[in-house]
N, C-alpha and C positions, 0 to 999 in steps of 0.2 A: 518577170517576177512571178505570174502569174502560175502561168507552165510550169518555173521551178517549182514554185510549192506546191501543186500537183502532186508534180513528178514526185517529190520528200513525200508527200502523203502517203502516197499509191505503195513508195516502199515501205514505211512504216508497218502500215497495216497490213500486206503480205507477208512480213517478217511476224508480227501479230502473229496471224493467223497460226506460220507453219508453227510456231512456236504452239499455240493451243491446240495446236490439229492433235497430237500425242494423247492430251488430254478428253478431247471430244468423242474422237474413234470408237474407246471404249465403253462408252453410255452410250454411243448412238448404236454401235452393232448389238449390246446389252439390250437393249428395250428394243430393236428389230428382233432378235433373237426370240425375245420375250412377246412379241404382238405374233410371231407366227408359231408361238409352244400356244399361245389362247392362255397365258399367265400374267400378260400385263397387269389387266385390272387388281388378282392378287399382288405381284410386286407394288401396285402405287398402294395398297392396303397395308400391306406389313410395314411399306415405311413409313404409312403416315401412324401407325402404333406406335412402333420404333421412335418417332419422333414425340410425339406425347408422352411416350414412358420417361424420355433423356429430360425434354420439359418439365415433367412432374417432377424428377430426380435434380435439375436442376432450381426450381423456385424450394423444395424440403431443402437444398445444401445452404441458401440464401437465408431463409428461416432460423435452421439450426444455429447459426453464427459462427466463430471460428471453433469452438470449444475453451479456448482461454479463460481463467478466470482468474481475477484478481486476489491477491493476500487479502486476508480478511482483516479488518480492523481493530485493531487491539481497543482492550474495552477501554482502559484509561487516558487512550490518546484525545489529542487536541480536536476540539470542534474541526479547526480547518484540513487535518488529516483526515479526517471521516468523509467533511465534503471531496474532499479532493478523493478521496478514492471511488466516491460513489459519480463523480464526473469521470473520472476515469474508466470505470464498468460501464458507463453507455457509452464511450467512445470506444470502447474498446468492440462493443454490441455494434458498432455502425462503421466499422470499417469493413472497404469495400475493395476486390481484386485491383482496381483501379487505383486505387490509393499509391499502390506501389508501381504505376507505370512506367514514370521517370525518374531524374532526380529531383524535380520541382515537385511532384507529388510527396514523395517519401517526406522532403525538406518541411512541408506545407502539415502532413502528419504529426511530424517531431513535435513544432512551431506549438499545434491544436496541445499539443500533449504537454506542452511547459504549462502554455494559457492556464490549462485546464487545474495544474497543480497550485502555480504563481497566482491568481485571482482568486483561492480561497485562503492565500495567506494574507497579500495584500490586495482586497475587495476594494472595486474603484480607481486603482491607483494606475496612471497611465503606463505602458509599456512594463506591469508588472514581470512579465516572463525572463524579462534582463535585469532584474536586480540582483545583480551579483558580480563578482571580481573579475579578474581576468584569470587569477592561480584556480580558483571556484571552478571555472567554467572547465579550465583544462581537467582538473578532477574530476568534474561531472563525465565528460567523454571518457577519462579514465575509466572512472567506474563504470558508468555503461558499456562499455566495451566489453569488460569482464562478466557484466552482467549476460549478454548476447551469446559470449561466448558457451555460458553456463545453459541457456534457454533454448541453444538450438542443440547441444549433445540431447538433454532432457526431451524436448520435445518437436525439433525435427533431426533427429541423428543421420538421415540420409544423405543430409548435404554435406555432414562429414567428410561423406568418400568423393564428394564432385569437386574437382581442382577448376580455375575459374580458364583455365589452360585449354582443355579438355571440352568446357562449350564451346569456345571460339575455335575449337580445331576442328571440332566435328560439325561446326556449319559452315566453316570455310570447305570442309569436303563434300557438303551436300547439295552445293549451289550447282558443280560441271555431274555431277549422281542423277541430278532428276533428268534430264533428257533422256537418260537412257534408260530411268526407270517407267517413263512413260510410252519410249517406244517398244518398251519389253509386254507393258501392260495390254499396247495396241495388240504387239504380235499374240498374244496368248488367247484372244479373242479370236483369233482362227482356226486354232489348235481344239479349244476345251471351251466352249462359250458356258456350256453348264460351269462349269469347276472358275471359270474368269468370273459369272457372276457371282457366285458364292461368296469369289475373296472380295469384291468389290465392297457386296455389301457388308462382308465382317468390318473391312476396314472403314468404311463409311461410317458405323457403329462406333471403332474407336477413336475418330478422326470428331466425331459428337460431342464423345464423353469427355477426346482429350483434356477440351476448353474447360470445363466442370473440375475438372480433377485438380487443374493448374490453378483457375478462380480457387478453390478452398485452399488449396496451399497458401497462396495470396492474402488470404483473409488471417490464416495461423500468424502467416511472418508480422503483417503487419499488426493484429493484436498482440506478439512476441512483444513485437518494436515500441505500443503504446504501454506496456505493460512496463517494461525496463526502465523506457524514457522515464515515466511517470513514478518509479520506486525510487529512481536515481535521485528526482528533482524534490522527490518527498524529505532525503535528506539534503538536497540540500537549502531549499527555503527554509526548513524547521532547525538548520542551525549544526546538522549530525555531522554533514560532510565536510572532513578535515581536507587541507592540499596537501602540506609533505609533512615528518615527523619534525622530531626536534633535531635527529642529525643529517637532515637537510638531504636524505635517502629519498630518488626520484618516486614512488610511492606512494602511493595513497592510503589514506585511513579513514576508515568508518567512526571511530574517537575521535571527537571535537580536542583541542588542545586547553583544556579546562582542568586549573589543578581544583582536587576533589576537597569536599568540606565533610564535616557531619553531616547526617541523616536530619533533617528536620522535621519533627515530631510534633504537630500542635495537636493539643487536649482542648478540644470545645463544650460547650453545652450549661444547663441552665448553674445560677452559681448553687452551692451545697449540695452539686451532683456528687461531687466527691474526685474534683481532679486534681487535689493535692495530694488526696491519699492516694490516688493510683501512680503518681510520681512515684511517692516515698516506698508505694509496695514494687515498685520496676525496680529503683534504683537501690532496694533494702537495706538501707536505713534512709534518715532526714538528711538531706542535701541541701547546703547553700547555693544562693544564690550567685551565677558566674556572668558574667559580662564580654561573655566571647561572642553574641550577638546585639547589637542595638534594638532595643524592643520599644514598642510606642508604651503609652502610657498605660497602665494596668497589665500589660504583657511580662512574664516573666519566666526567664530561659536558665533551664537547668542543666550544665553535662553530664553524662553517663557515655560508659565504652563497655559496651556487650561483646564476650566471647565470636558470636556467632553473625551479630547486628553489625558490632562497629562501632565507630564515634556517634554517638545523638546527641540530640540537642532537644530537650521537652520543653517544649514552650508551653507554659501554663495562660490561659486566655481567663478574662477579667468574665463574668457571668454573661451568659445569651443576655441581651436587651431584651425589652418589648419588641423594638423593631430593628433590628439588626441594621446599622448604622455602617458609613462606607469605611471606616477607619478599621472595625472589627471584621467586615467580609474581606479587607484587602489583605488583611496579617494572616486570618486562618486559610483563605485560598491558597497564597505562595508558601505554603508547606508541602512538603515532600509525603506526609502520611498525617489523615487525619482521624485520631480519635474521639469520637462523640461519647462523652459520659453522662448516663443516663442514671438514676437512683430507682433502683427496682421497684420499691414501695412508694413510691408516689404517683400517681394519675394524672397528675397535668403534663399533658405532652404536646398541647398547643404550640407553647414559644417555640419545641425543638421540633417540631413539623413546619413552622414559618423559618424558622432560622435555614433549616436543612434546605428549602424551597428557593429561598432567598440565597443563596451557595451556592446553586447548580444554576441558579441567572446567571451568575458571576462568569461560570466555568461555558456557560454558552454564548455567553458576550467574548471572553478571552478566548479566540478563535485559534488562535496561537499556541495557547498554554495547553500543557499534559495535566488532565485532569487526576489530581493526584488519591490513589488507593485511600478509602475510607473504612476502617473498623469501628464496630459499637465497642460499648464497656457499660454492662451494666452490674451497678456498686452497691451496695448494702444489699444484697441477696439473701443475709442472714435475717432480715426482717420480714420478708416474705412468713405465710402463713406454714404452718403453726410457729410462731413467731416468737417462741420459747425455746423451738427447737436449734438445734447445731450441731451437729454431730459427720464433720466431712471425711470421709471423699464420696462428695458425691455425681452420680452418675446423669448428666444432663441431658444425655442425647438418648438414654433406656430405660433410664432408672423411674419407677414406678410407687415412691414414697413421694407423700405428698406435697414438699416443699421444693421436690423435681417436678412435679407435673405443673406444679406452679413455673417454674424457673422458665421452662418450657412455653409457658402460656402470656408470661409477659415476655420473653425475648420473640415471639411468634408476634405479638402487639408490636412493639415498636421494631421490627424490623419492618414492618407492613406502612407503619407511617413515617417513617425515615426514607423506605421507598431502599431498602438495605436488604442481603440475602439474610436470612437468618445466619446460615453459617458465619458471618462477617460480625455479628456479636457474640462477646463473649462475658458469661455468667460470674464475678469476683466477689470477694470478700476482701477488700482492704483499708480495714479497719487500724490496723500497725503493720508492719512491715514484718514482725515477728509471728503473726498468725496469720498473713495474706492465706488467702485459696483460689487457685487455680490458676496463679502467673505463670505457671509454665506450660498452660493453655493457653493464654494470651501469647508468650512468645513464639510458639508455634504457628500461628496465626499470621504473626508479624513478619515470621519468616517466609513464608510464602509470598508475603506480597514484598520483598525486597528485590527482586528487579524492576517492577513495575515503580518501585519506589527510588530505585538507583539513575532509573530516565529520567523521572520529574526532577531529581535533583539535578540530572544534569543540565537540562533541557534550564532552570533556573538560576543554575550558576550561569549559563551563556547568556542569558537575557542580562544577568544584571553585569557581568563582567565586560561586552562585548564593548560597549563606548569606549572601557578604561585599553584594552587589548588595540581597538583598530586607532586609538592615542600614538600607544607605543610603537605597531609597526610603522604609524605614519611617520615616526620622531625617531625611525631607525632606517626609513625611507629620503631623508633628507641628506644624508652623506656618499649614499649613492649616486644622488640627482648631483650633488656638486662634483662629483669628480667627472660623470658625464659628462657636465660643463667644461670642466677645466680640459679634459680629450679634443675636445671642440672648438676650443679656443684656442691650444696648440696647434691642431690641423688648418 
């Protein structure tokens, strides 16, 4: 026994050798060469540069990170989309060549990347990253897939032209290539030992770099990979990501299956700001009262259908409290667009600095909810000083008569203690519907924030619909389950 294994060894390592002989010849006759030119000591100099330079080039490519950067967060989004993208920008900062090794790596990536979206919708909650369907999930690969596909034309289009064909051919040809390219290398060292070492060291050079070049590749795809995962998963914990349509077209949709409502309009702020008359000056003339919403107690919802807006719904709000009270932040939060009416000529802006302070708790407690677009409205303008005067159209944003520079000077105040751009308030006079000034400044206004305002509504119709919706497919998931059975029972 002893002998044979011996003997196995002795071959082995023979075979070794001639195998690495190819490889040796050429560094050992190179630095012979080089110990009788009297250039060794230079040759071990310029490689140990050489290698410090690839070094340095390597810890700047580690530094710089992949270059990937994440969508930037829409203002009015949800606490927990904000979190989650800012977990996803330092995941995205700390992937690493490695990450993408195998499949358990990659797998172990994705996983970090649901975590990372799943845990700021549902914080604490065990196995957050699987809360969701089975149709859901297929969607979500859907979508991501599309997403990838979009991500590497953009940002690595090289791979485009590489069939996955094409690697495994070309290293199944390279495996019986290298013997012969190493006894090529041996023979050439006889020939041209100057011109053998030259190429040696070029190629040693990019045989350095290679790994550096491949690493930052590495580091793109896999911030690609967290970047997609993580946009996919955004919609689908918040509710965006539909599975199929309604004609049951294999497909996906970005469209939640939410049939649409009015636009929900609440008017806040202290009482005798004047948020009746800015009803009555939106909707030009006096409007009754309609019942196409249930409102809590002091709340009261009026219809109007704007050309431009669409169906609203102005819910007029009972006056700011002293301390804004949980009944009155929960009705003015889940509005779609919030108007704060402030009265020009008056100086207490206390309550509507604690109310508005008291508002934005709400919206950072509701990790979930799209914080929805807020406009000012400030009303009796006309009382502003000289307080006799009237005589409009006037110019808010240049005009250099005194009851603009005033105009100016209080919307510049209370946008600063609202914690509002000034642009976001707007200067009215709606005193009757027949003399309002400057509604058609307001609705300008309004339109701009109507997409910002078309998410929150959607994002609200899903919250409050979704029990009544996953009722119905349950109770349309029962006649399937029985015929299953009865298949079953047959067989």
């Amino acid at each position: 026994m002893t002998l044979r294994g011996g003997v196995y060894w002795w071959r082995e390592g023979l075979l070794a050798f001639a195998w690495l002989l190819p490889l040796l010849v050429p560094y050992g006759a190179g630095l012979w060469w080089l110990y009788q030119e009297n250039a060794l000591l230079a040759w071990m100099g310029a490689m140990a540069g050489i290698s410090l330079i690839l070094w340095g080039i390597g810890r700047l490519s580690r530094r710089r990170g992949s270059g990937v950067v994440m969508q930037a967060t829409d203002i009015n989004a949800a606490e927990a989309e904000r979190r989650a993208r800012e977990g996803l920008s330092e995941l995205m900062e700390s992937v690493r060549a490695e990450d993408l090794a195998n499949t358990r790596t990659v797998e172990r990536l994705v996983r970090e990347s649901l975590v990372c979206v799943a845990s700021a919708w549902h914080p604490g909650r065990k196995r957050a990253e699987l809360r969701f369907t089975v149709p859901e999930g297929l969607a979500l690969l859907e979508h991501l897939a599309g997403r990838l596909q979009i991500a590497i034309h953009e940002d690595l289009p090289a791979l485009e032209q590489v069939k996955i064909s094409h690697v495994v051919g070309v290293q199944d040809h390279l495996r019986p290539a290298r013997s012969l390219w190493n006894l090529y290398r041996a023979g050439r060292f006889l020939f041209n030992p100057v011109g053998a070492t030259v190429v040696e060291l070029r190629r040693g050079v990019l045989q350095a770099m290679t790994p550096l070049l491949m690493d930052s590749m590495k580091r793109t795809a896999g911030a690609l990979l967290v970047r997609e995962v993580g946009e996919a998963a955004i919609l689908l914990y918040s509710g965006r990501l539909s599975t199929v349509n309604r004609d049951h077209h294999q497909r996906m949709r970005t469209a939640p299956e939410v049939e649409t409502g009015p636009l929900l309009v609440m008017l806040a702020g202290q009482a005798n700001s004047g948020k009746s008359s800015v009803i009555n000056a939106l909707s030009g003339r006096d409007r009754a009262v309609t019942h196409s919403l249930p409102c809590a107690e002091g709340f009261q919802a009026y219809a109007l259908e704007e050309e431009t807006a669409g169906e609203l719904l102005l819910v007029d709000s009972p006056g700011l409290p002293a301390v804004a009270d949980k009944t009155w932040l929960r009705e003015v939060s889940r509005a779609d667009v919030i108007l704060w009416v402030a009265a020009a000529h008056r100086a207490d802006r206390q309550r509507d600095e604690e109310g508005m302070r008291a508002l934005h708790k709400v919206f950072e407690q509701a990790v979930r909810r799209r914080r929805p677009p807020i406009l000012g409205v400030l009303t009796h303008v006309d009382r502003l000083d000289p307080a006799r005067e009237w005589d409009p159209p006037y110019d808010v944003e240049r005009g250099e008569r005194q009851k603009e520079q005033n105009m100016r000077t209080v919307r510049a105040d209370l946008a600063e203690k609202l914690n509002l751009s000034p642009d976001a308030l707007v200067c009215m006079m709606t005193e009757s519907p027949d003399t309002a000034w400057n509604v058609a400044e307001f609705w300008k206004r309004l339109y701009q924030e109507l997409p910002a305002a078309g998410q929150s509504r959607l994002e609200r119709l899903i919250h409050h619909r979704s029990h009544v919706r996953g009722l119905r497919k349950a109770a349309r998931t029962v006649p399937g389950i029985v015929r299953q059975a009865r298949r079953l029972l047959k067989k």
